[in-house]
C-alpha positions as CSV (number, residue, x, y, z in Angstrom):
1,X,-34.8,7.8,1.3
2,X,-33.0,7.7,4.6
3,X,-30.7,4.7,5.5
4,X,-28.6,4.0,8.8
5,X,-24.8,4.0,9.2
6,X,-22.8,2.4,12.2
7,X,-19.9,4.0,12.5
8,X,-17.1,3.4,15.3
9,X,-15.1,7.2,15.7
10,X,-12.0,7.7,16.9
11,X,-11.4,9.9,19.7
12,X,-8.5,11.2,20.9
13,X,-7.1,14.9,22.6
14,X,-3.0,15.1,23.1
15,X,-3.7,17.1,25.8
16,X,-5.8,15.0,28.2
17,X,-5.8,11.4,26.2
18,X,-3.7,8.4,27.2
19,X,-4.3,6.8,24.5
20,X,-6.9,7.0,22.0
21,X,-10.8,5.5,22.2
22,X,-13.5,4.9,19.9
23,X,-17.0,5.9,20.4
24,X,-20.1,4.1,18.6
25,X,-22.9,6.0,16.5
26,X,-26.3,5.1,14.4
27,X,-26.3,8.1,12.0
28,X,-29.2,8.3,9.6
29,X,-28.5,9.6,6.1
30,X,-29.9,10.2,2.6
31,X,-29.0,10.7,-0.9
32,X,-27.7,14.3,-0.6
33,X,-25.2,14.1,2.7
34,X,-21.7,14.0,2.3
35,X,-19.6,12.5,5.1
36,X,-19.5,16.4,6.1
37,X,-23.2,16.3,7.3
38,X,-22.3,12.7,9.1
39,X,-19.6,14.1,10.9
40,X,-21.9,17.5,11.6
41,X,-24.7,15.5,13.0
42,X,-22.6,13.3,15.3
43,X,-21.1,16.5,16.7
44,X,-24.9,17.8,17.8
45,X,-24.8,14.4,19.5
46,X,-21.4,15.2,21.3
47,X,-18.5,17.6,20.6
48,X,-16.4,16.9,18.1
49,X,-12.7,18.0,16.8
50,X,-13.3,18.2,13.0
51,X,-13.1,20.5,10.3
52,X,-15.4,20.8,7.4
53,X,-14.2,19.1,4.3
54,X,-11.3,17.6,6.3
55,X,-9.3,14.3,5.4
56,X,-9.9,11.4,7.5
57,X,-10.1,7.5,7.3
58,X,-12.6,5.4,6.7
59,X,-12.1,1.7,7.0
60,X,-8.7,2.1,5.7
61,X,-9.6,4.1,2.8
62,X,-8.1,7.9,3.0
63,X,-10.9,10.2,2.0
64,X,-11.7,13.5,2.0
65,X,-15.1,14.8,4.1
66,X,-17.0,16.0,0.9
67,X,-17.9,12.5,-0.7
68,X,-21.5,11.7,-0.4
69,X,-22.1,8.7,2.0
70,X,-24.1,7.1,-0.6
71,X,-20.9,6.5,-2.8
72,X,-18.7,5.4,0.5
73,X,-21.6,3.0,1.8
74,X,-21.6,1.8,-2.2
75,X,-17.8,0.7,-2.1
76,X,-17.4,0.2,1.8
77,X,-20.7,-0.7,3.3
78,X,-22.7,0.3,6.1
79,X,-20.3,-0.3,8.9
80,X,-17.8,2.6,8.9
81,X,-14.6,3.6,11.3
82,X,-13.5,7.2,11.1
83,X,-10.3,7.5,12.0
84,X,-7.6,10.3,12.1
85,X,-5.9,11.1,8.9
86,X,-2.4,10.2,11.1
87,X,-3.0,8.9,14.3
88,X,0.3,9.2,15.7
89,X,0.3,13.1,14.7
90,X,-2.9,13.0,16.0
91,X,-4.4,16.8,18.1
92,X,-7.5,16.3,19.0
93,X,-10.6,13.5,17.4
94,X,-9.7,14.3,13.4
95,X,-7.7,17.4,13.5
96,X,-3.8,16.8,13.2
97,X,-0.7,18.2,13.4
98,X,0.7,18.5,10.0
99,X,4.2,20.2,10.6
100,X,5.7,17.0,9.4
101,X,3.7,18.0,5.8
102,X,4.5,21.4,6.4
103,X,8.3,21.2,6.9
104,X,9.3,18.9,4.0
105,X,7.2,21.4,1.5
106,X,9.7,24.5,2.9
107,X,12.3,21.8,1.1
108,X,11.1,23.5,-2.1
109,X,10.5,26.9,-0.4
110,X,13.5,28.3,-3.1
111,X,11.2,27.7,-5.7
112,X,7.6,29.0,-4.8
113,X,6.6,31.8,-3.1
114,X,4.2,31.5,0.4
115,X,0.8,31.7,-1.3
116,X,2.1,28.9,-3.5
117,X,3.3,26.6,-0.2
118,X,0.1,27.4,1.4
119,X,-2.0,26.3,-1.7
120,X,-0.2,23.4,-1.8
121,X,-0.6,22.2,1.9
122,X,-4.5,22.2,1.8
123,X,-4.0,20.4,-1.7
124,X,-1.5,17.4,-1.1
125,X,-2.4,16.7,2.6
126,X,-4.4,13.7,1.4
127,X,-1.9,12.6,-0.7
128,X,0.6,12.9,1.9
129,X,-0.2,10.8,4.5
130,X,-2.0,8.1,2.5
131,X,1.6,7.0,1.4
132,X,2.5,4.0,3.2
133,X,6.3,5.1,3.0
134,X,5.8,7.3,5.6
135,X,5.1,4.3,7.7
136,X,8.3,3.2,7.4
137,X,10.3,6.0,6.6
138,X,9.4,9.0,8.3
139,X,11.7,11.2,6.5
140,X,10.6,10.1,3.2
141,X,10.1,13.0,1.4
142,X,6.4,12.7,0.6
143,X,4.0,11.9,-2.3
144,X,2.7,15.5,-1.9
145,X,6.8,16.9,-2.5
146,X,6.6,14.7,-5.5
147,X,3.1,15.5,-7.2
148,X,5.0,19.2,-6.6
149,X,7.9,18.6,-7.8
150,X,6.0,17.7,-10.9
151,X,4.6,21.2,-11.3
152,X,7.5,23.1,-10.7
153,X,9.2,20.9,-13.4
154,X,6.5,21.7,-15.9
155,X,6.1,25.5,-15.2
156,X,9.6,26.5,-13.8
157,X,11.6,24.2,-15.9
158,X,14.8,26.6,-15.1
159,X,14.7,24.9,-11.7
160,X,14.6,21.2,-12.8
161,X,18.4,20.1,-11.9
162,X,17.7,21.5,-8.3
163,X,14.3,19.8,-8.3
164,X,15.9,17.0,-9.2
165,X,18.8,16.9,-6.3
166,X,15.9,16.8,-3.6
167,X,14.1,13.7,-5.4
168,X,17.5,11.6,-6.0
169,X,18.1,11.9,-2.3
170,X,19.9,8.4,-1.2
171,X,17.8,8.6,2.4
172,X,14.4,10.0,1.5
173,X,13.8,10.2,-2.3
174,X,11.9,8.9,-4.6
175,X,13.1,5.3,-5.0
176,X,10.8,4.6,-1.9
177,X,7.6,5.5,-3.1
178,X,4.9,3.6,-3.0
179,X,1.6,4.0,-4.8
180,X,-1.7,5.1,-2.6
181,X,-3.8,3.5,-5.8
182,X,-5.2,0.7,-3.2
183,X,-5.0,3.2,0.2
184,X,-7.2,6.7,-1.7
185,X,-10.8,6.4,-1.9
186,X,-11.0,7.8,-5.5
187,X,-7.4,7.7,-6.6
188,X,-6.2,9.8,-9.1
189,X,-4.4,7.9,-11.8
190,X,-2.6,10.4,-13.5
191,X,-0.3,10.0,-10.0
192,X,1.5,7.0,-11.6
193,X,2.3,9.1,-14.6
194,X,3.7,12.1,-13.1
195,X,6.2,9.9,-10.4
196,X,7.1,7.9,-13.4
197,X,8.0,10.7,-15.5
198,X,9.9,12.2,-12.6
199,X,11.5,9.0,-11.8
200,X,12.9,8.3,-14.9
201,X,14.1,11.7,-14.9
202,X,15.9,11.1,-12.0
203,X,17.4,7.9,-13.7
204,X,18.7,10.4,-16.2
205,X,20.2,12.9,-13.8
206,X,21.7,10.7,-11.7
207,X,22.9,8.0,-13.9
208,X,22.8,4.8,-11.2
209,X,24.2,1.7,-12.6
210,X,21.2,-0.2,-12.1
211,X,18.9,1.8,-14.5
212,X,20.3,0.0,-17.3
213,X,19.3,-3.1,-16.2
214,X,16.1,-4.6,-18.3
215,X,15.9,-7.3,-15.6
216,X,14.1,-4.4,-13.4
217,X,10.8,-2.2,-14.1
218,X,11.4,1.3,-12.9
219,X,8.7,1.5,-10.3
220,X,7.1,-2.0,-10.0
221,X,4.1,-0.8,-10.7
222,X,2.9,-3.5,-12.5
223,X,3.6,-6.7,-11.8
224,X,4.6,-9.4,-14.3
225,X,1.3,-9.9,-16.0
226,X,-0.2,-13.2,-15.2
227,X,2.9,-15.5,-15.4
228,X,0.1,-18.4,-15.4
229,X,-1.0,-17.7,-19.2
230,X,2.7,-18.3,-19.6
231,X,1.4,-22.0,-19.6
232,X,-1.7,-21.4,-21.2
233,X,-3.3,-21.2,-18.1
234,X,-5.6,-18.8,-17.0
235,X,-7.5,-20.8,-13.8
236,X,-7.6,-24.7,-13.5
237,X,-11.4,-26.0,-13.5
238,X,-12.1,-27.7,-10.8
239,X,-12.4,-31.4,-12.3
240,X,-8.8,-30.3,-13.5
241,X,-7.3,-30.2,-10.0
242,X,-5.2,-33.4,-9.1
243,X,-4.0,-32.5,-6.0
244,X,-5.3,-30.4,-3.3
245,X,-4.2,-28.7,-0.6
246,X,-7.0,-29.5,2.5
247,X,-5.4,-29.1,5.9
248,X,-3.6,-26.1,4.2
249,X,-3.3,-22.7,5.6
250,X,-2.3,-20.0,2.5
251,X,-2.0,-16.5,2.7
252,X,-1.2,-14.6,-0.8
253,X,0.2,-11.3,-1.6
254,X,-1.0,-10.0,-5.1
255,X,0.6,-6.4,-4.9
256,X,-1.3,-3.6,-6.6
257,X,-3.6,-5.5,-8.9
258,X,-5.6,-8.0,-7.6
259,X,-5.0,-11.4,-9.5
260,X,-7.1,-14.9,-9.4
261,X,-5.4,-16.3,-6.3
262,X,-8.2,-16.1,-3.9
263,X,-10.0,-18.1,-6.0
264,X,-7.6,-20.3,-6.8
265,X,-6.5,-20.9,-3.0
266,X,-10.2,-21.7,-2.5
267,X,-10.3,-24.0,-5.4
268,X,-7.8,-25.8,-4.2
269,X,-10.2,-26.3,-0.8
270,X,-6.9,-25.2,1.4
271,X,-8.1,-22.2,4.4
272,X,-7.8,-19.2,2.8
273,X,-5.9,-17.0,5.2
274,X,-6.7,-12.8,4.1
275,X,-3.7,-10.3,5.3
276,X,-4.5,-6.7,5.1
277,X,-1.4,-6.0,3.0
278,X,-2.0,-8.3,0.2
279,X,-2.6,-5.4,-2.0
280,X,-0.3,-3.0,-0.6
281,X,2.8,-1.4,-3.3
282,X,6.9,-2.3,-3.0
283,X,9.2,0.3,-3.9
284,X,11.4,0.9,-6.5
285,X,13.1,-3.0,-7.2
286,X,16.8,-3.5,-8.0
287,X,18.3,0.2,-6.6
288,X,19.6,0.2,-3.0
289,X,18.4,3.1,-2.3
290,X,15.5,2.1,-1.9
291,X,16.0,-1.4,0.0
292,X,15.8,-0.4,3.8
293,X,12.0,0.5,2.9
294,X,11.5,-2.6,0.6
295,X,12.4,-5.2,2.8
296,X,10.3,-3.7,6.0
297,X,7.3,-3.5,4.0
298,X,8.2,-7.5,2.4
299,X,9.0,-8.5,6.1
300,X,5.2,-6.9,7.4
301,X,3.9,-9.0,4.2
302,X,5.4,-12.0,5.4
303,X,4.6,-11.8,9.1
304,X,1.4,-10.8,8.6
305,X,1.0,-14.0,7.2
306,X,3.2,-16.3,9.6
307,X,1.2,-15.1,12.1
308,X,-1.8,-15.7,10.7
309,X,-0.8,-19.4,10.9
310,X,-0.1,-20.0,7.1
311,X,1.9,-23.0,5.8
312,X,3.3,-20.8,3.3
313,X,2.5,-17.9,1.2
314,X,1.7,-17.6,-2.9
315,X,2.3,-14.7,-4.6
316,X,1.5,-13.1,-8.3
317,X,4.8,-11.6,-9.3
318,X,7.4,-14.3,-9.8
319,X,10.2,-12.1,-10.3
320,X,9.3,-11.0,-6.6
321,X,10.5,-14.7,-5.2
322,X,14.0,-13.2,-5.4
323,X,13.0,-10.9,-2.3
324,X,10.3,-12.8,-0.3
325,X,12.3,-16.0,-0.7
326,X,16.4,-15.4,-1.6
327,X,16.3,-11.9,0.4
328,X,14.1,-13.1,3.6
329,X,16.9,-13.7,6.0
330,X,18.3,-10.3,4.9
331,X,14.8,-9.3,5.7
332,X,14.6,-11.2,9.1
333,X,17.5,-9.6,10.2
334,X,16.6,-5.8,9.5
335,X,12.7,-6.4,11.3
336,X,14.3,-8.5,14.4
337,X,12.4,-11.4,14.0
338,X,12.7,-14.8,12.2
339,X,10.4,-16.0,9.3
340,X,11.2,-19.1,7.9
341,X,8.3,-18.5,5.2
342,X,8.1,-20.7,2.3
343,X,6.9,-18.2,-0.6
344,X,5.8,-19.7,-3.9
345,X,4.6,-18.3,-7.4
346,X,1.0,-18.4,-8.3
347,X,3.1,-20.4,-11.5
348,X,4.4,-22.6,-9.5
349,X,0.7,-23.3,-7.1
350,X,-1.1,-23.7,-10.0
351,X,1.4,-26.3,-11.5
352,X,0.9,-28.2,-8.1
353,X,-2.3,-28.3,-8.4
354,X,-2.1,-29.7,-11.9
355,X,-0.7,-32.6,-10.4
356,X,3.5,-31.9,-10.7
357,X,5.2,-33.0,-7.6
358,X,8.8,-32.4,-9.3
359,X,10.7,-30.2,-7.0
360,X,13.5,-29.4,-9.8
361,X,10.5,-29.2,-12.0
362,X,8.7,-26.6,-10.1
363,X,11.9,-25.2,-9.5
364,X,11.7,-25.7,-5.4
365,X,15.4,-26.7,-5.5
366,X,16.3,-23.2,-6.4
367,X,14.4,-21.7,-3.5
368,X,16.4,-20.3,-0.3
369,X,13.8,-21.3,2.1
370,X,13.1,-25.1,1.6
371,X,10.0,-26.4,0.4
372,X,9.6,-29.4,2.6
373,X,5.5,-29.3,2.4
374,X,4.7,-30.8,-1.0
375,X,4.9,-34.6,-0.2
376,X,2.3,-34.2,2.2
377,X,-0.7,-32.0,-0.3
């Protein structure tokens, strides 16, 4: 059966490129092509930079070129973008220049030998630059230094305190991960597991102050499962809702699960206003080292949605209000730009719409940014 893809490329060569363009294709496919054959029959069309099996983007998603189309088209659809893997390390259409991956691997270069380092390249490259740290940290020391770290732990255990040294780095270490699970096509769960092993071995070998507090999950990972069924409350009904939120803009940010807030937002007939990073990971909560990261990536979250036009933004994790709300002018500081955002809980949305207008109630009067809104919903 043969079916039609659009896809939009992305070209770009260092050496003669400005800046990088897109081209436009209609690629037929079947059953049996992977996105290898895609990319091989678009370079019969016109020459393109590529290497078989490479990594690349497509609509967001980090992928490598094996998949068959048929399971991309099934979770993406038929309109694709291939992009570079990196853009701004970008050689020529989707080849890169990885010496940024390269040179943080020699980090470990005392403890594996060069076929070991050159294994390890082609292996974690994906991993690598999927990691939306590196966006904001660019000496982070990588997902792919961590997912090795792991191994040399488990099979060279005699070099685990030195291991262990790199990861605890203040700057660069692990406290500023952030999970891929939402930015890898088919994520590999067992991820999670190995950084939270290492992390809490780091926890151990370095002894912060702030591991002991209970307050504080070790990675965020999860957030606070559905604070709502606190109240017995999964989802108001519609005939439920006593007050609704019409000439309402609201953005959410549900973090690394998805949560019922789009449809609650839309119950509550307000304009639903969709950022891109509604699902992206924080880093490590509660440990300074990793704060610098945290709050860039809380202040793209919250301008995102400011400048999207929203009235305020609703988010799942209630223990979160204490950085989106008490920490945004310490935010608005370290991005340059004022926000001014009023953040709620989901908790406190779906209270609203129950009908509470109590401010002490809903506990607005505890907020940093003040919630002036509610008299008019």
């Amino acid at each position: 059966m043969n079916n039609k893809l659009n896809i939009e490329l992305f070209k770009f060569n260092f050496e003669t490129d400005y800046l990088p363009y897109c081209k436009h294709y209609e690629i037929q496919y079947n059953d049996t092509h992977s996105i290898n054959d895609i990319l091989e029959n678009i370079d019969s069309i016109e020459s393109l930079e590529y290497e078989k099996n490479c990594n690349l983007r497509i609509n967001k998603q980090f992928i490598n070129s094996s998949k068959l189309v048929v399971d991309v088209v099934k979770k993406l659809g038929n309109n694709l973008k291939f992009e570079s893997i990196c853009e701004y390390r970008a050689k020529a259409d989707l080849k890169i220049i990885n010496t940024d991956l390269v040179d943080k691997i020699k980090l470990f270069s005392p403890f594996l030998n060069k076929e070991e380092i050159d294994s390890y390249i082609d292996i974690y490259e994906l991993q690598y630059y999927a990691s939306n740290t590196i966006n904001y940290n660019k000496d982070y020391i990588g997902d792919h230094l961590l997912l090795i770290a792991y191994d040399i732990i488990k099979n060279k255990p005699y070099y685990t305190n030195d291991v262990l040294d790199i990861l605890a780095h203040k700057e660069d270490g692990i406290h500023q991960y952030t999970s891929s699970k939402n930015r890898i096509f088919d994520y590999d769960s067992s991820i999670e597991n190995k950084v939270e092993f290492l992390f809490n071995l780091v926890l151990e070998h370095t002894k912060p102050a702030l591991a002991k507090n209970i307050f504080f999950s070790a990675l965020c990972k999860h957030p606070t499962t559905s604070l709502v069924k606190q109240n017995n409350i999964d989802k108001l009904e519609v005939g439920q809702i006593k007050q609704y939120f019409n000439n309402f803009n609201i953005a959410y940010y549900d973090g690394l699960e998805s949560s019922q807030l789009k449809n609650i937002i839309l119950d509550s007939k307000a304009q639903l206003v969709e950022i891109d990073m509604r699902n992206e990971d924080l880093p490590a909560i509660g440990f300074e080292q990793s704060k610098k990261v945290l709050y860039r990536i809380c202040g793209d979250i919250l301008l995102q949605a400011k400048d999207n036009n929203a009235d305020f933004l609703v988010i799942q994790d209630e223990n979160l209000l204490k950085i989106f709300d008490k920490e945004q002018k310490k935010i608005s500081k370290i991005i340059g730009r004022e926000i001014d955002l009023v953040v709620i809980s989901q908790n406190q949305f779906i209270q609203m719409l129950g009908g509470q207008k109590d401010k002490d109630a809903l506990g607005f009067n505890n907020h940093t940014i003040k919630v002036e809104f509610l008299e008019s919903a």
